[in-house]
DSSP file (Angstrom, degrees, kcal/mol; ACC not computed):
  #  RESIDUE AA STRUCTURE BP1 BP2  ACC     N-H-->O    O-->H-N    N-H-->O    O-->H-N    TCO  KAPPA ALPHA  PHI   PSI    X-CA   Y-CA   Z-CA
    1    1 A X              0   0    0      0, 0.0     2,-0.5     0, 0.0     0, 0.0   0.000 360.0 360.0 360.0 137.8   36.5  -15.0   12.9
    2    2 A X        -     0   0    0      1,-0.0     2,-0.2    28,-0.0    28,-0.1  -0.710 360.0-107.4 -96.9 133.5   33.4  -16.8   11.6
    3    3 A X        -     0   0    0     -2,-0.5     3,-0.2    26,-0.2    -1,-0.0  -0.509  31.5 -96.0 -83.5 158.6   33.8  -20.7   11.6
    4    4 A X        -     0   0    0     -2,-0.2    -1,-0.1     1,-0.1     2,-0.1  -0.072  52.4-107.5 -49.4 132.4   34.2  -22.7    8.8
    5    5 A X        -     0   0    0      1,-0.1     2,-0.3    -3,-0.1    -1,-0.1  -0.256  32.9-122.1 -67.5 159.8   30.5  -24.0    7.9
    6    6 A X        -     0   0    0     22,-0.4     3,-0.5    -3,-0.2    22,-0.2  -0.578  27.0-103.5-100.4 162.9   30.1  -27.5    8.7
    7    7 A X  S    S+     0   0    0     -2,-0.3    -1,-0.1     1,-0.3    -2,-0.1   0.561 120.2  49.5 -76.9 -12.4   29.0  -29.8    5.9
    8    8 A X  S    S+     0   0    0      1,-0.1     2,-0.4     3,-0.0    -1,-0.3   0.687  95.8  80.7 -90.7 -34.3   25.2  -30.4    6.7
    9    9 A X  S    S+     0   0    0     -3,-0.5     2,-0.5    19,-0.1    19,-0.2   0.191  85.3  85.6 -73.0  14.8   25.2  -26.3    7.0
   10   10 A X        -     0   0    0     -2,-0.4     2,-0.2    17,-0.1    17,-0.2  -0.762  55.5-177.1-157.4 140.2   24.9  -26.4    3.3
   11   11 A X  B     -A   26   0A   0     15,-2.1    15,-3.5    -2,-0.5     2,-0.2  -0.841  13.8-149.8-148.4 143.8   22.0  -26.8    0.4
   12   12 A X        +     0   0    0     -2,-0.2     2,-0.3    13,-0.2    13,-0.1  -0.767  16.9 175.5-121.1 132.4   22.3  -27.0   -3.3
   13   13 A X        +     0   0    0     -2,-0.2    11,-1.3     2,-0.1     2,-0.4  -0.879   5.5 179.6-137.2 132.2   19.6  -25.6   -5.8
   14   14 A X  E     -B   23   0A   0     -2,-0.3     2,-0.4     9,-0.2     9,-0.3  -0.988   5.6-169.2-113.3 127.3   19.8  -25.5   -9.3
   15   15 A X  E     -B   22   0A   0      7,-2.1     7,-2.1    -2,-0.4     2,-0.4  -0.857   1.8-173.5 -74.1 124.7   16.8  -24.1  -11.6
   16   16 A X  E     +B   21   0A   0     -2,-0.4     2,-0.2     5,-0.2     5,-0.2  -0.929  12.8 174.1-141.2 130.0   16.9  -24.6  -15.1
   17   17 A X        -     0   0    0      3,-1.6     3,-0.0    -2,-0.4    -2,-0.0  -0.573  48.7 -98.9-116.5 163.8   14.0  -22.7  -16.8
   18   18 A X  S    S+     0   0    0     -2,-0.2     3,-0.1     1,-0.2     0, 0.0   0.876 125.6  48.7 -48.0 -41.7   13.5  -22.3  -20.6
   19   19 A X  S    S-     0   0    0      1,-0.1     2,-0.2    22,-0.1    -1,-0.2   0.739 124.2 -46.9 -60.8 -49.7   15.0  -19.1  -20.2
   20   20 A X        -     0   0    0     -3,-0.0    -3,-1.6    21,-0.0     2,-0.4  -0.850  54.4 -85.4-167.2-174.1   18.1  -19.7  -18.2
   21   21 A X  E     +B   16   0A   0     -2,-0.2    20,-1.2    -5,-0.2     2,-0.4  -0.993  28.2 179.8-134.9 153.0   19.9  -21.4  -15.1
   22   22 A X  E     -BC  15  40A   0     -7,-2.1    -7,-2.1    -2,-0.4     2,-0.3  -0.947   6.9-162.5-135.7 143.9   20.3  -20.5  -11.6
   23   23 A X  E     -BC  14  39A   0     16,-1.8    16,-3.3    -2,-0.4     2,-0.4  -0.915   5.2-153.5-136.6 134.9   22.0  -22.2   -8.8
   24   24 A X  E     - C   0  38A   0    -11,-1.3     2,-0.4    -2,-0.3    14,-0.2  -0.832  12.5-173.7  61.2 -24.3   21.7  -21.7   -5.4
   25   25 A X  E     - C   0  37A   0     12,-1.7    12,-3.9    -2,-0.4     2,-0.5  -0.584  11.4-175.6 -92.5 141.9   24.1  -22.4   -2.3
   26   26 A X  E     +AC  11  36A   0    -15,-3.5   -15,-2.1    -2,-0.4     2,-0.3  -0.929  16.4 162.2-107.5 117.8   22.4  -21.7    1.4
   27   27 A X  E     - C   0  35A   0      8,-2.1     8,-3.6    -2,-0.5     2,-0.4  -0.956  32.6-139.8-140.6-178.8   24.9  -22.1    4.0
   28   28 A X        -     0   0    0     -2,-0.3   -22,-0.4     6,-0.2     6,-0.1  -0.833  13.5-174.6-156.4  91.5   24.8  -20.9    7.6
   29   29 A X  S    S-     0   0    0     -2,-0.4     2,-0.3   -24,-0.1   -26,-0.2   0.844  75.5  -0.5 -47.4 -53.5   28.2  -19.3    9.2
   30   30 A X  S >  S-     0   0    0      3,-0.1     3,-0.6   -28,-0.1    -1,-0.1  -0.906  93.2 -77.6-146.1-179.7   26.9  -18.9   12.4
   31   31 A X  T 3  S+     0   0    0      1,-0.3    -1,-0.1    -2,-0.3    -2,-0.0   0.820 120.9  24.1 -48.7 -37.1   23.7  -19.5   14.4
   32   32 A X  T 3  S+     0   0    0     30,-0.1    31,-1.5    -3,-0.0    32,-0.4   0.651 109.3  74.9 -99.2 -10.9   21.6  -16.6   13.3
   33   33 A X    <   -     0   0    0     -3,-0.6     2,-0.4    29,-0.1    32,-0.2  -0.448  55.3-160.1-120.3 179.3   23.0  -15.6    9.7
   34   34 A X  E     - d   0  65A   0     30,-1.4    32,-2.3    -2,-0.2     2,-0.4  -0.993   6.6-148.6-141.0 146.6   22.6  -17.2    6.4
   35   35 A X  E     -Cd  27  66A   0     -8,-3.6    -8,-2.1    -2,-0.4     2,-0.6  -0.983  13.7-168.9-125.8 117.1   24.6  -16.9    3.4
   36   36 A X  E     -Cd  26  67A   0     30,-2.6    32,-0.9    -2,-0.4     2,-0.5  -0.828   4.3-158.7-113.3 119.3   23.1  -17.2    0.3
   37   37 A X  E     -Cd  25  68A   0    -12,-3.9   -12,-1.7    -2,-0.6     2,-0.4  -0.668   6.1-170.6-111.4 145.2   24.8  -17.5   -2.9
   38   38 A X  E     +C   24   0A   0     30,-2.5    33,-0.7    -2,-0.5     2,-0.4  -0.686  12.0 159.9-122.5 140.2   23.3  -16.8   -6.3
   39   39 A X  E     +Cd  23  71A   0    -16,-3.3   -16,-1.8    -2,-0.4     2,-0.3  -0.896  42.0  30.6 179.4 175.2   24.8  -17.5  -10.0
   40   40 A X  E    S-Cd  22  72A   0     31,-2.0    33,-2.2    -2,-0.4    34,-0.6  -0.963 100.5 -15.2 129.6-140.7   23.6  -17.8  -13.2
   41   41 A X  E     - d   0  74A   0    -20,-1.2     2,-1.0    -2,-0.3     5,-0.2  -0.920  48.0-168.8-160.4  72.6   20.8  -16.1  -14.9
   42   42 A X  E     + d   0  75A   0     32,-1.8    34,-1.4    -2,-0.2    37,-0.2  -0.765  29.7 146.6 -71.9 111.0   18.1  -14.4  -12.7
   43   43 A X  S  > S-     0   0    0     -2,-1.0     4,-1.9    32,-0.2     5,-0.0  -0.400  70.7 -72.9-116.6-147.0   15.4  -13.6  -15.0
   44   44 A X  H  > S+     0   0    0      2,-0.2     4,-0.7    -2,-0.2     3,-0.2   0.952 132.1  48.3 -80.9 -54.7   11.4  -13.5  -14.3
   45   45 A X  H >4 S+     0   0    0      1,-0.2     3,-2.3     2,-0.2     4,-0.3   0.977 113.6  38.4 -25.8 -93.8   11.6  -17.5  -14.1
   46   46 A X  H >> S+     0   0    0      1,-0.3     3,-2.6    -5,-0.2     4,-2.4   0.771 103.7  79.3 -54.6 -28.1   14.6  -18.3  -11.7
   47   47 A X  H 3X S+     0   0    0     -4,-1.9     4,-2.1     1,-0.4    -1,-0.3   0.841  83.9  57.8 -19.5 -67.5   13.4  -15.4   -9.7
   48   48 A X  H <X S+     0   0    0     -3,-2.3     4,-1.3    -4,-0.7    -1,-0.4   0.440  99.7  58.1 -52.1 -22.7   10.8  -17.2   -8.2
   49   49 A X  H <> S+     0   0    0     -3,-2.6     4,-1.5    -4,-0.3    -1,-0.3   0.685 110.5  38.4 -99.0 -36.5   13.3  -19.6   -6.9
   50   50 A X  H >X S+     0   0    0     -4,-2.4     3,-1.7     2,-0.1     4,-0.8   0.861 112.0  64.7 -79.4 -71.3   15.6  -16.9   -4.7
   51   51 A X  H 3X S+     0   0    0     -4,-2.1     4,-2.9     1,-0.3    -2,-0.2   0.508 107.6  34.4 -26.9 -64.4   12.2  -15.5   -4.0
   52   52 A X  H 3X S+     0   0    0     -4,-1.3     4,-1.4     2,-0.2    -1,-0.3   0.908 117.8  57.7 -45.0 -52.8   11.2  -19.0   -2.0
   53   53 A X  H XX S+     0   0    0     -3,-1.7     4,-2.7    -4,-1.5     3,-2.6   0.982 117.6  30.8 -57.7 -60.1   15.1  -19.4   -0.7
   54   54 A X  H 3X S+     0   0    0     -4,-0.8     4,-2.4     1,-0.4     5,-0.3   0.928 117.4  51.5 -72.7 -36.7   15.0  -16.0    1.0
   55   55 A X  H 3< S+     0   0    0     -4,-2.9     4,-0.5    -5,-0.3    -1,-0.4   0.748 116.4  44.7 -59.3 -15.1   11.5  -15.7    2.0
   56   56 A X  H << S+     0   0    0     -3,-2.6     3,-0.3    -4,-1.4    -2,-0.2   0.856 117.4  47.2-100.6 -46.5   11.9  -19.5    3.8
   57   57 A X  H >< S+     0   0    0     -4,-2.7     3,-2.1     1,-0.3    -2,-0.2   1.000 107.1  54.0 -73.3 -68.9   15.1  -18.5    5.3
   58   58 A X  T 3< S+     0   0    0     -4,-2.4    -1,-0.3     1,-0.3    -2,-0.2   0.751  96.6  63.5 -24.4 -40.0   14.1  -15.2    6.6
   59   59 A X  T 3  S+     0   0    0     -4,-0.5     2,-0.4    -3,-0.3    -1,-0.3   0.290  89.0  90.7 -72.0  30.6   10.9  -16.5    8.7
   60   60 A X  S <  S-     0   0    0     -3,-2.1     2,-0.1   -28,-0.1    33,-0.0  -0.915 106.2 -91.3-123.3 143.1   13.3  -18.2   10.5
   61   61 A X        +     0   0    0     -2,-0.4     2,-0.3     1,-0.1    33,-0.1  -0.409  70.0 155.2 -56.7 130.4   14.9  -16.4   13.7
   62   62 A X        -     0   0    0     31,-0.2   -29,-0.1    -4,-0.1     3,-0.1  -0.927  39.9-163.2 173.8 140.3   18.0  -14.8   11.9
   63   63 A X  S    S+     0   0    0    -31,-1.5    33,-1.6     1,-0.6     2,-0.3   0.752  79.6  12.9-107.5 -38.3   20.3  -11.8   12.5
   64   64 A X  E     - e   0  96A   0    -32,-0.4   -30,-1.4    31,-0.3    -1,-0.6  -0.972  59.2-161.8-139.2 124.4   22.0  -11.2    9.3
   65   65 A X  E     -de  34  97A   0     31,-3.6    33,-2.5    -2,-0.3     2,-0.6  -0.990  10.2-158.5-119.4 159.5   21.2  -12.7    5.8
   66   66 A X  E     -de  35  98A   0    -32,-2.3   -30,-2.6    -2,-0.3     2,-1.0  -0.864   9.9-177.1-116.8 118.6   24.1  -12.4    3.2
   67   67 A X  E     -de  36  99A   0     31,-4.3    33,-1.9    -2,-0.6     2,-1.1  -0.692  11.0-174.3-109.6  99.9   22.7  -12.6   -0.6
   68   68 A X  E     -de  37 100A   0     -2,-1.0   -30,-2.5   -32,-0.9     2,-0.6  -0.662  16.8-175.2-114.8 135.7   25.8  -12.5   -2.4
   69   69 A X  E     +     0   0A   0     31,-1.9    35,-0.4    -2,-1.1     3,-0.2  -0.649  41.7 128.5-113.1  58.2   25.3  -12.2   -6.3
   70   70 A X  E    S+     0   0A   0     -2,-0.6    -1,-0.2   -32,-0.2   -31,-0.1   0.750  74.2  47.0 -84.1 -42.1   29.0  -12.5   -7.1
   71   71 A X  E    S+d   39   0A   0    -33,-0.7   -31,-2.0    -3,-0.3     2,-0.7   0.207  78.2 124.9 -97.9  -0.2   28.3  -15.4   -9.6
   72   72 A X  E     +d   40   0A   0    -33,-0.3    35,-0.6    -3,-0.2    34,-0.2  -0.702  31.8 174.9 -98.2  96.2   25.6  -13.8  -11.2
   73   73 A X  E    S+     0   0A   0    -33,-2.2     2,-0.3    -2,-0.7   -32,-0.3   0.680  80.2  21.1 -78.5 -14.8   26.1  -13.5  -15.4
   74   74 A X  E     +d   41   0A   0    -34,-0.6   -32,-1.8    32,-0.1     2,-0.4  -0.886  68.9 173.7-160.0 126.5   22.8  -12.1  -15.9
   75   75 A X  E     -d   42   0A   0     -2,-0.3   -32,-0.2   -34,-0.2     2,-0.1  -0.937   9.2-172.3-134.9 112.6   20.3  -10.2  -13.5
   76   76 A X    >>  -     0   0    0    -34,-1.4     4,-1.5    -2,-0.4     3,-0.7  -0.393  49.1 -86.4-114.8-164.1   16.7   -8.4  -14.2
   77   77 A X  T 34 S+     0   0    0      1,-0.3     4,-0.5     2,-0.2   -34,-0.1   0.611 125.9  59.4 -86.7 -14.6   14.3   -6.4  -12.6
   78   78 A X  T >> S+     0   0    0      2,-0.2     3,-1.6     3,-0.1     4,-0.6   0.959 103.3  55.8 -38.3 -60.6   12.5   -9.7  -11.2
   79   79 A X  G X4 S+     0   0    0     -3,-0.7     3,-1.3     1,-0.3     4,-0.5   0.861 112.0  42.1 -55.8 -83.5   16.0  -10.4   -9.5
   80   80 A X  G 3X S+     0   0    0     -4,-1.5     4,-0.9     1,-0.2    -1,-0.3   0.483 108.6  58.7 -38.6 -25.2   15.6   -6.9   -7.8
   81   81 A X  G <4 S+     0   0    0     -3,-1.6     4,-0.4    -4,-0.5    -2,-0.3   0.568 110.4  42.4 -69.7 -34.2   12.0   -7.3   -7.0
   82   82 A X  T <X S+     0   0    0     -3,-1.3     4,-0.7    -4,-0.6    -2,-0.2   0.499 108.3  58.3 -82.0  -9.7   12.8  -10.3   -5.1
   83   83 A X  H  > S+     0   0    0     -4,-0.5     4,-2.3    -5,-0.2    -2,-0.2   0.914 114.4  43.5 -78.4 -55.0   15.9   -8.4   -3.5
   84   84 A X  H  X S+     0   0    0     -4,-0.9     4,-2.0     2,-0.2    -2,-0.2   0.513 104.4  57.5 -14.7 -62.2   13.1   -6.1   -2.4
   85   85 A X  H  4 S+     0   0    0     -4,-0.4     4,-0.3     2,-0.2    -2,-0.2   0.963 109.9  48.0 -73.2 -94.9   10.7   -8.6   -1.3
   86   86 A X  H  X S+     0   0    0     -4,-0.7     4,-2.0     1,-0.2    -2,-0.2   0.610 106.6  59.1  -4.5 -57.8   13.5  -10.0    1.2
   87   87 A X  H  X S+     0   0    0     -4,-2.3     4,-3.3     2,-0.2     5,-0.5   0.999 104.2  46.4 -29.5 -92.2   14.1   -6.5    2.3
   88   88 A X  H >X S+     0   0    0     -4,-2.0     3,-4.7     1,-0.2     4,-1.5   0.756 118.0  45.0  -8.8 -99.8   10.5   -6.0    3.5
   89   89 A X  H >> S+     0   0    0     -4,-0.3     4,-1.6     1,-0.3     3,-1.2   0.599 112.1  45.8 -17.0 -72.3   10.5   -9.4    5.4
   90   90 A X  H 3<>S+     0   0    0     -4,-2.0     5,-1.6     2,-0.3    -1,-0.3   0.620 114.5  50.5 -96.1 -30.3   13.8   -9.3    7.0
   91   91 A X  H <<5S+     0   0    0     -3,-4.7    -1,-0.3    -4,-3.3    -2,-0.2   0.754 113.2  49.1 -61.6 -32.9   13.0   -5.3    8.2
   92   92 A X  H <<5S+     0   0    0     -4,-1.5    -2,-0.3    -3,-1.2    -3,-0.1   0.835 119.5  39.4 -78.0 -33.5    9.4   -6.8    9.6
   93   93 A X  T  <5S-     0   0    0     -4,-1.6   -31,-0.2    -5,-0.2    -3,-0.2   0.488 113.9-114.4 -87.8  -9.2   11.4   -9.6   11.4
   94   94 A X  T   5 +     0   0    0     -5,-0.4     2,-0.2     1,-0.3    -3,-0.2   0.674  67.0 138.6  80.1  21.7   14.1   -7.7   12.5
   95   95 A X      < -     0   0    0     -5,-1.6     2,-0.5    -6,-0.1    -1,-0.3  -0.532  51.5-127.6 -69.0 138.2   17.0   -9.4   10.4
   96   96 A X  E     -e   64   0A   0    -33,-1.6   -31,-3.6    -2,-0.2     2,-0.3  -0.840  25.2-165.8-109.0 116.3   19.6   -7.5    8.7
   97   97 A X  E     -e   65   0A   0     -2,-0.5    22,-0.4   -33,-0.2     2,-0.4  -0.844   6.9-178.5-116.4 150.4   19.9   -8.4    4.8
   98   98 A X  E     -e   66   0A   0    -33,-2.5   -31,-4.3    -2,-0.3     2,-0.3  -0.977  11.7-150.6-153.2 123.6   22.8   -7.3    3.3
   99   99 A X  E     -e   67   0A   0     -2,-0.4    22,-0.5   -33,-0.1     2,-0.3  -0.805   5.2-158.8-107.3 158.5   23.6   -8.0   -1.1
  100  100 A X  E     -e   68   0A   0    -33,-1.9   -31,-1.9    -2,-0.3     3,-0.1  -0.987   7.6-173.1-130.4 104.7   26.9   -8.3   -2.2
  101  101 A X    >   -     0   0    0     -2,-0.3     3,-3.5   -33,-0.2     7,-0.3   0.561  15.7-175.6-100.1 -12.0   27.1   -7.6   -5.7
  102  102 A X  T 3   -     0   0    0      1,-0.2    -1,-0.1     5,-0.1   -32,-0.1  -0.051  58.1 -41.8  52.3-166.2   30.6   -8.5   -6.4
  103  103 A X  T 3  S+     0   0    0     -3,-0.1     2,-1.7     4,-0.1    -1,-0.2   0.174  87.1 132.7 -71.8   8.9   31.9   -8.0   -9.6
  104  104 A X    <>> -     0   0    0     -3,-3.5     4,-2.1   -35,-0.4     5,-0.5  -0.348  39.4-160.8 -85.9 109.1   28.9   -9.1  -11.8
  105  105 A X  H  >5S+     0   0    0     -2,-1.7     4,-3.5     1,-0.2    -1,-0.2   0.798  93.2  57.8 -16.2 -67.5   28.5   -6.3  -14.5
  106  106 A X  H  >5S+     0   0    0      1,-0.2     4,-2.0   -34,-0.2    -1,-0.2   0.884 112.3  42.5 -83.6 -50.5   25.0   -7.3  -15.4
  107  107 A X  H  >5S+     0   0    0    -35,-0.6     4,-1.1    -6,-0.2    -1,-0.2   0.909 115.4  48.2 -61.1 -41.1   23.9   -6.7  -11.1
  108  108 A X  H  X5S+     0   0    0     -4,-2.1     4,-2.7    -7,-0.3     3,-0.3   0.964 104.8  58.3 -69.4 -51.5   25.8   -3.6  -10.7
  109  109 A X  H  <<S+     0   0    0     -4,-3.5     4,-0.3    -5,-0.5     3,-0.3   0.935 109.5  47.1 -20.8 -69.5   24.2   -2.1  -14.0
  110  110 A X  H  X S+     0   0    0     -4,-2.0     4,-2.0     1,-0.2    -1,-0.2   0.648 110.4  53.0 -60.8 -24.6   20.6   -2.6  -12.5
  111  111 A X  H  < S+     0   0    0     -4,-1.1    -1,-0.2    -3,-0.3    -2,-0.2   0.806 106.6  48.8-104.9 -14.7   21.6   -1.1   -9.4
  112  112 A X  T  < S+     0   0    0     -4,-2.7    -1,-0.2    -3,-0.3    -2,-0.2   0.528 117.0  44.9 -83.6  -4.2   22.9    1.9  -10.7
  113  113 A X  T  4 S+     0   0    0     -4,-0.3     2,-0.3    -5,-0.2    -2,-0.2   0.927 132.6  15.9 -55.7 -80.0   20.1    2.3  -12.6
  114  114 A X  S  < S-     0   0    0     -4,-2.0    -2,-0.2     0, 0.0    -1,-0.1  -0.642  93.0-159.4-114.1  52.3   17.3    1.5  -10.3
  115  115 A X        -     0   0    0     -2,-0.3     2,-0.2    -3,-0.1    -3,-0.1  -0.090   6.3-163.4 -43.8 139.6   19.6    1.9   -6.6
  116  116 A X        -     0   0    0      2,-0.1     2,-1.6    -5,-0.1     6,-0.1  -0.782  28.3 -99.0-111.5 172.2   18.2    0.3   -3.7
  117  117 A X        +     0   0    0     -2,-0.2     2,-0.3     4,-0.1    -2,-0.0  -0.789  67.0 134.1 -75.2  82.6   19.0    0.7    0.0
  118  118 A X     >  -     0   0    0     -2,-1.6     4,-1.6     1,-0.2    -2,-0.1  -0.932  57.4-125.6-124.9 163.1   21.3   -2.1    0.7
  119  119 A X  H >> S+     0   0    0    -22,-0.4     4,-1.4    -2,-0.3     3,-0.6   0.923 109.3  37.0 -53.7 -61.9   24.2   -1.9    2.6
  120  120 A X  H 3> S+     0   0    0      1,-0.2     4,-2.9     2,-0.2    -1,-0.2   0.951 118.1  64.1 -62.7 -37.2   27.1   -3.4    0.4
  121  121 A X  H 3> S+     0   0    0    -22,-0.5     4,-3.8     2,-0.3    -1,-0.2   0.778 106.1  39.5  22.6 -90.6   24.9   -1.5   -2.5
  122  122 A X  H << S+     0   0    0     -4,-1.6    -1,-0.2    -3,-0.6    -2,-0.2   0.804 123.7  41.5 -43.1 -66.4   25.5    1.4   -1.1
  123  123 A X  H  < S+     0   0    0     -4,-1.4    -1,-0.3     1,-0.2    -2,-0.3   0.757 120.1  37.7 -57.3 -52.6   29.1    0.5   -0.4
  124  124 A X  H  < S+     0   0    0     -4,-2.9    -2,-0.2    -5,-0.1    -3,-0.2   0.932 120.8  16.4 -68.6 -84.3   29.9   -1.2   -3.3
  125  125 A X  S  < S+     0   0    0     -4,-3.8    -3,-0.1    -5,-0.1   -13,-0.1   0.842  94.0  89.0 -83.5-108.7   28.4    0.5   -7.0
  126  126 A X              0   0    0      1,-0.2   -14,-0.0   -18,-0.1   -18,-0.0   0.834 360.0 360.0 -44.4 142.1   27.3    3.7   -6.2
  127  127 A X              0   0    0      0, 0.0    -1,-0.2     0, 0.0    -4,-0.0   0.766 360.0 360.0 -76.5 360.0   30.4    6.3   -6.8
């Protein structure tokens, strides 16, 4: 059972671009993993803003990161480019990154398009 995150264990980010809005939550279930959770509108804008969360979380000593994009009403090929990015990193550091795509239409679309290798991916969309 993973414990409950403790109340400092957790950071808020909101983006509002011309384009769209994004938020944001970073929390951290246990010592090594990180949970990041996305909703909103990733487009080429807000990208740039999970791009910084994951790449900042990753250099940091880490077993597991969790992206889950449950919450996410609209998702492009930035959004996946940054998914990507993370990837790299977190194979070069030895971190296990793992997206959760949840029910959002618009993420699961793109990934059945354009699959990538992640696990819940895998697990998840593909038939």
């Amino acid at each position: 059972m993973v414990p409950e995150p403790r109340s400092a264990d957790h950071e808020l980010a909101g983006l509002l671009t011309a384009g769209g809005h994004m938020s944001l939550r970073v929390c951290h279930p246990g010592p090594h993993t990180v949970l990041v959770e996305v909703s909103g509108e990733v487009d080429l804008d807000t990208a740039r803003g999970l791009d910084a969360v994951l790449q900042t979380r990753i250099r940091r000593p880490l077993e597991e990161v969790v992206v889950d994009l449950s919450g996410v009403t609209f998702f492009s090929v930035a959004g996946l480019n940054s998914l990507l990015r993370a990837q790299l990193l977190a194979d070069s550091t030895g971190a296990h990154l793992s997206v959760a795509p949840g029910r959002s239409r618009s993420v699961r679309r793109l990934f059945k398009l354009l699959p990538a290798d992640f696990d819940s991916v895998a697990a998840n969309v593909r038939p």
